[in-house]
C-alpha positions as CSV (number, residue, x, y, z in Angstrom):
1,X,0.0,0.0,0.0
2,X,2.9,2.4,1.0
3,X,3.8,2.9,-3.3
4,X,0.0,3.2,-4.2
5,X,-1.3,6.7,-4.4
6,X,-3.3,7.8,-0.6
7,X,-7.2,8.0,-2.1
8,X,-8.9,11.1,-0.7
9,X,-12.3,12.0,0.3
10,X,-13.6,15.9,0.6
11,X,-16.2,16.2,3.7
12,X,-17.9,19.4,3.1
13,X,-17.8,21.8,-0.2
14,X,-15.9,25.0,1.7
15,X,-14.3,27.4,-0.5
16,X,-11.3,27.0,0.1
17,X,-10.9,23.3,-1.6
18,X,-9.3,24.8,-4.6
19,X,-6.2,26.1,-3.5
20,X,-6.0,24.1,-0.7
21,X,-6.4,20.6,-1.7
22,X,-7.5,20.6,-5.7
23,X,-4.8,23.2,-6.9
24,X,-1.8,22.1,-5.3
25,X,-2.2,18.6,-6.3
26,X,-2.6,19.6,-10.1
27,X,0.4,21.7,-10.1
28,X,2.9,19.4,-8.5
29,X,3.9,16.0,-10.2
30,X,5.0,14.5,-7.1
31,X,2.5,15.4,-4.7
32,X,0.0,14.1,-7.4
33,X,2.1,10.6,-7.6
34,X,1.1,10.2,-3.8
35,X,-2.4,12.0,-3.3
36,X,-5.1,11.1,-5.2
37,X,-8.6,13.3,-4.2
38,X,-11.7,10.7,-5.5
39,X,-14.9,12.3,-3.9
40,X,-16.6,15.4,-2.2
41,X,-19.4,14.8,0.1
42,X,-22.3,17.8,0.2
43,X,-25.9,17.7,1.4
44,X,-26.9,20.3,-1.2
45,X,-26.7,17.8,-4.5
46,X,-26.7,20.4,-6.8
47,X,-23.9,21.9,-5.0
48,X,-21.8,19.1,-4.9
49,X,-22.2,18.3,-8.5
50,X,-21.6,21.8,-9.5
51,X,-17.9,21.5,-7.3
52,X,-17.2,18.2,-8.4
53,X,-17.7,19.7,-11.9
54,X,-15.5,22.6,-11.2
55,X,-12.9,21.3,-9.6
56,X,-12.7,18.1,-11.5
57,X,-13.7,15.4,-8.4
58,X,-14.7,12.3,-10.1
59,X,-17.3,11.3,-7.3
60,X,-20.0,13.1,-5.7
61,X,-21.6,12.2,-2.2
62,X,-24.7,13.4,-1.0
63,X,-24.7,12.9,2.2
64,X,-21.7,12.5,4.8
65,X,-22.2,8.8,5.9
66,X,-22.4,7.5,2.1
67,X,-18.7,8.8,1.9
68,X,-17.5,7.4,4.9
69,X,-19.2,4.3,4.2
70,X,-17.2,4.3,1.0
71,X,-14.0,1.7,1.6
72,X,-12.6,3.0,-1.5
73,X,-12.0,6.2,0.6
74,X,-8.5,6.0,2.8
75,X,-8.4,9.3,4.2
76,X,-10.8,12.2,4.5
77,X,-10.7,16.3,4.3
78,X,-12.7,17.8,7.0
79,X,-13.7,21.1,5.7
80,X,-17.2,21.2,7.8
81,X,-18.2,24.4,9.5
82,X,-16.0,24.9,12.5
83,X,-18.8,23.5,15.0
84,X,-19.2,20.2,13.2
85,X,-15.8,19.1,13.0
86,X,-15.3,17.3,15.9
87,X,-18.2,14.8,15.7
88,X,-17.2,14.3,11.9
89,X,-13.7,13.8,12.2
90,X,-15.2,11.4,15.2
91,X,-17.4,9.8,13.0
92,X,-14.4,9.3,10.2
93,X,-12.1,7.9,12.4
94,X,-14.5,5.5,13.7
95,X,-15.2,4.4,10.1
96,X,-11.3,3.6,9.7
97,X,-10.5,6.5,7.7
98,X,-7.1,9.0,8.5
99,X,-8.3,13.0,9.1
100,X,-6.7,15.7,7.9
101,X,-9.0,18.8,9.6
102,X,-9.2,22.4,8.5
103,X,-8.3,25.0,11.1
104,X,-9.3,25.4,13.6
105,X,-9.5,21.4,14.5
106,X,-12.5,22.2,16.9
107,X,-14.7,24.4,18.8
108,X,-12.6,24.1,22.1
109,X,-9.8,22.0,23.9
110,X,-12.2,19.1,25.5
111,X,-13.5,18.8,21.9
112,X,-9.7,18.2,20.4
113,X,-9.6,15.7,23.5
114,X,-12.1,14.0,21.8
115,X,-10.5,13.8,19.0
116,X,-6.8,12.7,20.3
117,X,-8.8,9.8,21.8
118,X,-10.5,8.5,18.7
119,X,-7.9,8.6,16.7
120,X,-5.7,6.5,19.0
121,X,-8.3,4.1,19.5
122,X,-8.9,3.7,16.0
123,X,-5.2,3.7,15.2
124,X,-5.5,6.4,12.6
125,X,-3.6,9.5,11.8
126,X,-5.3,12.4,12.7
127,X,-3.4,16.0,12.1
128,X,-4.7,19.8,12.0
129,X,-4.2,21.7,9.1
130,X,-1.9,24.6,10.7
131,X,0.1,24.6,7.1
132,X,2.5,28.1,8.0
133,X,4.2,25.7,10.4
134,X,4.8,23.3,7.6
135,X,6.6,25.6,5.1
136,X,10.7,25.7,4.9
137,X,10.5,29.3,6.0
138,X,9.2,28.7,9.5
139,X,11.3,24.9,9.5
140,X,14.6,27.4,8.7
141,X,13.9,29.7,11.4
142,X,13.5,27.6,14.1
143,X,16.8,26.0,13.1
144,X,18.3,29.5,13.7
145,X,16.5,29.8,17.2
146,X,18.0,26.0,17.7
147,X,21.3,26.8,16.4
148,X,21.1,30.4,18.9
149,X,21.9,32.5,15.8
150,X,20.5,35.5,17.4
151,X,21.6,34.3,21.0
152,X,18.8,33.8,23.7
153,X,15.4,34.2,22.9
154,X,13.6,37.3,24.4
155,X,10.7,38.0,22.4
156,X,8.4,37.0,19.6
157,X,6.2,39.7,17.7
158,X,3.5,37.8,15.1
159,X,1.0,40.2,13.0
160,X,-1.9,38.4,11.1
161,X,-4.3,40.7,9.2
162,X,-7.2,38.7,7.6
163,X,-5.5,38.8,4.6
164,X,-3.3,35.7,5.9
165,X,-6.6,33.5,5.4
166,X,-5.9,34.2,2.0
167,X,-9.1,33.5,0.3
168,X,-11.0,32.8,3.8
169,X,-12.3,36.3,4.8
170,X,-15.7,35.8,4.9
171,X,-15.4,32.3,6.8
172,X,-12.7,34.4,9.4
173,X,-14.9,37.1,9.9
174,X,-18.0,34.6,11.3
175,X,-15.2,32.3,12.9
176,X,-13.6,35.2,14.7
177,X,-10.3,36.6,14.5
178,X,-8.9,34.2,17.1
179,X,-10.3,30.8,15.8
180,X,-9.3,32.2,12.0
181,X,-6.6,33.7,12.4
182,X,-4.6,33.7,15.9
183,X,-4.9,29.8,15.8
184,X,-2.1,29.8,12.9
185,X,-0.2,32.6,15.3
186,X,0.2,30.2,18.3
187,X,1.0,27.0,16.3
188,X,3.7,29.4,15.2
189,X,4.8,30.4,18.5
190,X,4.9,27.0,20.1
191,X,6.4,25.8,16.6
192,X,9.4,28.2,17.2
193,X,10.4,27.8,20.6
194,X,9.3,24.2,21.2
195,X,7.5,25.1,24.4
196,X,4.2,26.1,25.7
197,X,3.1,29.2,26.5
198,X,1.3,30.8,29.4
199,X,-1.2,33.6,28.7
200,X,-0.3,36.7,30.8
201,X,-3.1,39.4,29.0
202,X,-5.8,39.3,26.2
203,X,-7.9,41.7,24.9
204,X,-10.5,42.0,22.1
205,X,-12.6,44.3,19.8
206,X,-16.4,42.4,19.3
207,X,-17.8,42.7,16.0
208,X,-20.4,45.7,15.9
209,X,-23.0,43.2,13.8
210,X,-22.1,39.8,16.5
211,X,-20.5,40.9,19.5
212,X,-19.7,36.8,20.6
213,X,-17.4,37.2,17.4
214,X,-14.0,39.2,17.6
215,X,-13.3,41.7,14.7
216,X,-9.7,41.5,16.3
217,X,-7.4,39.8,19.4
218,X,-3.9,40.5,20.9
219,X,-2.4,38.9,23.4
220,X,1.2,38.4,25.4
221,X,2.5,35.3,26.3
222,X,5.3,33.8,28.6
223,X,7.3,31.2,27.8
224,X,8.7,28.9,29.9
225,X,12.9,30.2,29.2
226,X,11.4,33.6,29.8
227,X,10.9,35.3,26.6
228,X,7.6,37.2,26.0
229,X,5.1,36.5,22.6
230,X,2.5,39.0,21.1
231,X,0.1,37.1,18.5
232,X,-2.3,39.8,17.1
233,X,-4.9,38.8,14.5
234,X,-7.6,40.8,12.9
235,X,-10.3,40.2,10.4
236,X,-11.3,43.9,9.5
237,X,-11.4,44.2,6.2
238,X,-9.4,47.9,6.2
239,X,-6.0,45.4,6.9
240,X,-6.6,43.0,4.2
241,X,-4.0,44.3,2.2
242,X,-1.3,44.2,5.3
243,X,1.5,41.8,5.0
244,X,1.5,38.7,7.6
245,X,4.6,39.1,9.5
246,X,6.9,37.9,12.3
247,X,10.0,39.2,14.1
248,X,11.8,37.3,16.3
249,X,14.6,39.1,18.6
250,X,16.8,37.6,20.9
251,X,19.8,38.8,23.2
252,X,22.3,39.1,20.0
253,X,20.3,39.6,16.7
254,X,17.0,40.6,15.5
255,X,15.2,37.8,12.1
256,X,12.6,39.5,10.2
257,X,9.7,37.1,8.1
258,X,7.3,38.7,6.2
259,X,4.4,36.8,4.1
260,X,6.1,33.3,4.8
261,X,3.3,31.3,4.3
262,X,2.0,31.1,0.7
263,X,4.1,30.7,-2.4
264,X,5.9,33.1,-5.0
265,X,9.2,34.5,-4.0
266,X,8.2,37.5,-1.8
267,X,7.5,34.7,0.8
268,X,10.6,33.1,1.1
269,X,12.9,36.0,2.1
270,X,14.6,35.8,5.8
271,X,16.0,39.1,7.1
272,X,19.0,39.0,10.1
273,X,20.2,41.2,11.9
274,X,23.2,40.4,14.3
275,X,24.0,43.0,17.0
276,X,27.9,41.9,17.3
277,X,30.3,43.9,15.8
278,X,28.9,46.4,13.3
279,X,25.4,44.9,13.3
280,X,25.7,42.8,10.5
281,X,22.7,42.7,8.7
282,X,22.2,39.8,5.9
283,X,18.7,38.0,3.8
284,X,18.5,34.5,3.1
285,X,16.1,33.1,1.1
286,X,14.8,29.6,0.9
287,X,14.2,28.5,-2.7
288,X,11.2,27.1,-3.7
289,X,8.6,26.3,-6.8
290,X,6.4,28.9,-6.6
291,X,3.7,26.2,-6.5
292,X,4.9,24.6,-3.6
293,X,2.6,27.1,-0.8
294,X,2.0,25.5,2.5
295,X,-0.5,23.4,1.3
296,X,1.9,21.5,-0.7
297,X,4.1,20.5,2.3
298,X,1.2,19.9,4.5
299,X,-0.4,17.1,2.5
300,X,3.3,15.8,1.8
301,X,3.6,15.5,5.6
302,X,0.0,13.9,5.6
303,X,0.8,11.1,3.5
304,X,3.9,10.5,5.1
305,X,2.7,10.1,8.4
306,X,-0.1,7.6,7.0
307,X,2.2,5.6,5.2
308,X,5.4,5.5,8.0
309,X,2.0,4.8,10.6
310,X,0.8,2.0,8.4
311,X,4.3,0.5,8.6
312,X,4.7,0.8,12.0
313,X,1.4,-1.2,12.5
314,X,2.6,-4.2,9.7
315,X,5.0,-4.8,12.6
316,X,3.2,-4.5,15.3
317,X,-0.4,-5.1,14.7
318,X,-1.7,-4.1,18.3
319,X,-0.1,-0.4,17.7
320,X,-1.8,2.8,17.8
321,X,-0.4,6.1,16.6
322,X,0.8,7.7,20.3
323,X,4.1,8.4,18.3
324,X,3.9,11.1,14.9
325,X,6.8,11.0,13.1
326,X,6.6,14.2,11.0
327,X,6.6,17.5,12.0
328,X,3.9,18.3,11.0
329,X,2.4,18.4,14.8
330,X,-0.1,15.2,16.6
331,X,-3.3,15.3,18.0
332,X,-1.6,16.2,21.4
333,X,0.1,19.4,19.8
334,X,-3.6,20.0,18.6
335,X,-4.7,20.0,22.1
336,X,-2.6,22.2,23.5
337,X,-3.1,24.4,20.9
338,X,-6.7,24.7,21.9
339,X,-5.6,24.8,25.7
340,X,-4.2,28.5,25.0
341,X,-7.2,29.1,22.7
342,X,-9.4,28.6,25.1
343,X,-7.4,30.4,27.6
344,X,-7.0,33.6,25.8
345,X,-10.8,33.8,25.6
346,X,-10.9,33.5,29.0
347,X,-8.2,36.3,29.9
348,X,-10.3,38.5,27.4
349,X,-13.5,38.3,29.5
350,X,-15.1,35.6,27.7
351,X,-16.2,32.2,27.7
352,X,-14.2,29.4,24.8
353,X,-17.1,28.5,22.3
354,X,-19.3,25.8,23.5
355,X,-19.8,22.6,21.3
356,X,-22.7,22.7,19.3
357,X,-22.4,19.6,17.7
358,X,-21.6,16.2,20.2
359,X,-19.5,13.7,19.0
360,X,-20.7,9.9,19.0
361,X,-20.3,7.4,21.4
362,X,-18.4,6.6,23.6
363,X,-16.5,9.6,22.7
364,X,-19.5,12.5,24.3
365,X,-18.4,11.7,27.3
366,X,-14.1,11.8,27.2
367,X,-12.4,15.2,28.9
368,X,-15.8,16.5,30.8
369,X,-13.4,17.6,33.2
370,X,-12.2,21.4,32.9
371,X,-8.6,21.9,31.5
């Protein structure tokens, strides 16, 4: 199985399944040798044809179950509404299939609990979506925190306008700015340093036509070696046309990332600045096909998580996934990732979004316990 091609399912008809599924596996011969995308799945036939049409999907499910009842379907792509992910990605795992989920992975952190659990029970990879940390950019620059090429870490300063959702604005703007945008901003963070912040201070501007949805967040974190993170996110659509940015200072040097995330060659320049001597100042840049965004190298580090997982369980029947081998993140790097989430919302005066949607048995009943 580990030469044949991984045969992919689309759960839901979102938007953004063009450029982040369809497109990069048409432009990019290799990816396209491992990832093959069979089916969408829509309740609204007429919908789903018109997609499958479109985007040239060979199958077409009308209703979720059909598709997950499908055994010619190896892995799915949860693009649901926000609220409904967790009891579909539940419901997928349980039917044997391997998850990829669109950001954010679930409402809250008991809900990515949930989710861990199924996915180790049914022995099946199970991964978030949080492509920026999957691009060589961010890989490089967390070899130069590694390597201490700006000395110790003391702060880290991340921007993201709405235009960072690329072509999700309208879905950021009724997720939130937090849950659309500031989810990619602490996967970056913890990415980076390799260590989980604390939330010292959150604030938030509600949205004049929903006030339980932020039109923007900010908020400072500790880390545990002592340096400080901002992660501000807005989905007003005045900054649209704002860069996405990071910079990243430490005791001896200052690196600079602007627009890291999606491809062309504006995205893949590194700017350093050493204190030392004259304060040397230098730009790397890490070469790569303009095709190859960081959807590319997330569904790259998808299939080879399934395949090294399905390896690992040839030898060893009775094994479950605790282990991911990529770095592409794990179901537990998910989780904390909502931990903070939901702790940011709760240092901004507010509650963490409530499920909507329960998960299956026995899995509506896991992490009832407060975080």
């Amino acid at each position: 199985m580990g030469g044949e091609r991984l045969r992919l399912a689309i759960l839901g008809a979102a938007r953004n399944v063009p450029f982040s599924v369809v497109q990069p596996v048409r432009e990019n011969a290799d990816l396209r040798e491992r990832l093959e995308v069979i089916g969408i799945a829509s309740r609204e036939a007429a919908e789903a044809e018109a997609h499958a049409k479109e985007w040239g999907i060979p199958k077409v499910y009308t209703d979720y179950e059909e598709l997950l009842a499908d055994p010619s379907v190896e892995a799915v792509y949860n693009v649901l509404p926000g609220p409904m992910r967790c009891q579909w990605t539940v419901r997928a795992l349980l039917a044997g299939k391997h998850v990829l989920s669109e950001t954010p992975l679930s409402s809250n952190a008991r809900e990515a609990l949930v989710m861990q659990r199924a996915a180790e029970d049914a022995g099946r990879v199970m991964l978030e979506g949080s492509h920026p940390t999957c691009h060589p950019v961010s890989k490089r620059v967390r070899e130069m925190l590694v390597e201490g090429e700006i000395g110790k870490l003391e702060r880290i300063d991340l921007d993201l306008p709405v235009g960072h959702s690329l072509q999700g604005k309208i879905v950021c703007a009724k997720t939130g700015a937090l849950l659309g945008l500031g989810i990619h901003g602490l996967a970056i963070v913890r990415f980076l340093c390799g260590e989980e912040p604390s939330v010292v201070h959150a604030s938030m501007q509600p949205s004049a036509q929903d006030p339980s949805v932020e039109v923007s967040m900010s908020c400072d974190l500790l880390l545990p070696c002592g340096a400080e993170a901002r992660v501000a996110c807005s989905v007003a659509e005045e900054g649209s046309k704002l860069p996405s940015t990071y910079t990243i200072t430490g005791s001896n040097g200052v690196i600079q990332v602007k627009e890291w995330f999606a491809g062309g060659t504006g995205s893949h320049e590194i700017s350093h600045e050493l204190f030392d001597g004259c304060g040397t100042k230098s730009v790397e840049y890490v070469v790569n096909p303009q095709t190859r965004d960081t959807f590319y190298f997330q569904w790259m580090a998808f299939v080879d998580e399934v395949r090294q997982q399905e390896q690992k369980q040839a030898h060893n029947a009775g094994g479950m996934p605790w282990h991911y081998a990529s770095s592409s993140g794990s179901p537990a790097d998910a989780v904390r990732n909502m931990a903070v989430i939901d702790a940011i919302y709760r240092a901004a005066g507010v509650s963490p979004r409530q499920t909507e949607f329960h998960p299956p048995q026995p899995y509506d009943r896991i992490g009832m316990a407060k975080l």
